[in-house]
N, C-alpha and C positions, 0 to 999 in steps of 0.2 A: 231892394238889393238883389230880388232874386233873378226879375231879368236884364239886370246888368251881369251878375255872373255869369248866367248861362249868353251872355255875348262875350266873354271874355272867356270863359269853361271852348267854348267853339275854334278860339284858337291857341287856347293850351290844351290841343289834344282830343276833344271833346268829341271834334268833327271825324278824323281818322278813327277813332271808336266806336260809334255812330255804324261808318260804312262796314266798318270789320262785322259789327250786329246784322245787318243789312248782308251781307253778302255768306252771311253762316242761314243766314234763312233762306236767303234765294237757294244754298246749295240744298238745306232739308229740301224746300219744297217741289225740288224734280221727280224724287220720288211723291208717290200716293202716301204710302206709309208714313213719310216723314213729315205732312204737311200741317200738321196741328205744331210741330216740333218749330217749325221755320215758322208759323204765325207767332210763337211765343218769343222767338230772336227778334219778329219786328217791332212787338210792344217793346222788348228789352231796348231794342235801339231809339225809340222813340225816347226812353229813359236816361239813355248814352247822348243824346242829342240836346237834353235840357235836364240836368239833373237837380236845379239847384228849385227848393223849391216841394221836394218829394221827398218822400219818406218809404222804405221798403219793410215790408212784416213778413219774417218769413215762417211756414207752416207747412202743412201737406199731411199725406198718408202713405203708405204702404207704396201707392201707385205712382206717386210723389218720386220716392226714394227710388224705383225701380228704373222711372225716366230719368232721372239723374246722374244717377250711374251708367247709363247708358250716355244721354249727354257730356259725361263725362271725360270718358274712354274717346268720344268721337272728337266733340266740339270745345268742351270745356276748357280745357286746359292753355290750349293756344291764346283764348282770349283771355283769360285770367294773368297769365302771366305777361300780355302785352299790355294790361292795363296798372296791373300793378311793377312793373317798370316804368309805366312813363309817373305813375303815382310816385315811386319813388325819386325819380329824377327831381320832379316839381317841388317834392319836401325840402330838397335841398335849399331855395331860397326861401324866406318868412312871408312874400306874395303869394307864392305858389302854395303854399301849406294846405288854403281849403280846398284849391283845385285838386293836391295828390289827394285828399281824403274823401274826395269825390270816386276819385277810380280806384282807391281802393274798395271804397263801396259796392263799385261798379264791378273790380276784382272779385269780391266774394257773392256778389249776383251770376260771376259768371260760371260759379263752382254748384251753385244750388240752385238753377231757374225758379226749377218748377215744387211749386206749394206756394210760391212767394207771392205778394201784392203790394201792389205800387200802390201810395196813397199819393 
């Protein structure tokens, strides 16, 4: 089942999610400063790209919470709220159901990157 979802997760939205991960890292990683930041957006996408299948734990520290907040303010939020819209949309038919609860998952990955881990 898992990869037929994630062929089917690819064009309910899956894919447009994916590149939005992909192109929040390409912009961290112009800067020096920001390129552990934008290595972290492209595991994320890697995640946005196949989700079905994985499990996320989330954790962290002090240092955790500090780049959060910072991703936050910067990156966060634009991608949060474009996946939990299309999350939402999808809820609306009883097909789409596991796909919306996929990006909302993906939604709240994209409020708390980092301490997280993808299983």
């Amino acid at each position: 089942m898992g990869c037929l979802g994630n062929v089917i997760w690819l064009i309910c939205g899956g894919f447009v999610s994916g590149l939005g991960w992909c192109a929040a890292g390409l912009l961290w990683c112009i800067t020096i400063v920001g390129i552990p930041v934008g290595m972290q957006c492209f595991k994320l996408a890697v995640l946005s790209f196949c989700p079905f299948g994985r499990e996320v734990r989330y954790g962290g520290g002090a240092g955790s919470f500090l780049l959060n907040l910072i991703w936050l303010l910067v990156s966060g939020i634009p991608l949060a709220v474009g996946s939990a819209v299309m999350g939402a949309v999808l809820c609306v038919t009883i097909i789409g159901i596991p796909f919306g609860l996929q990006h909302f998952k993906i939604a709240k990955l994209a409020l708390m990157p980092f301490g997280s881990e993808i299983i």
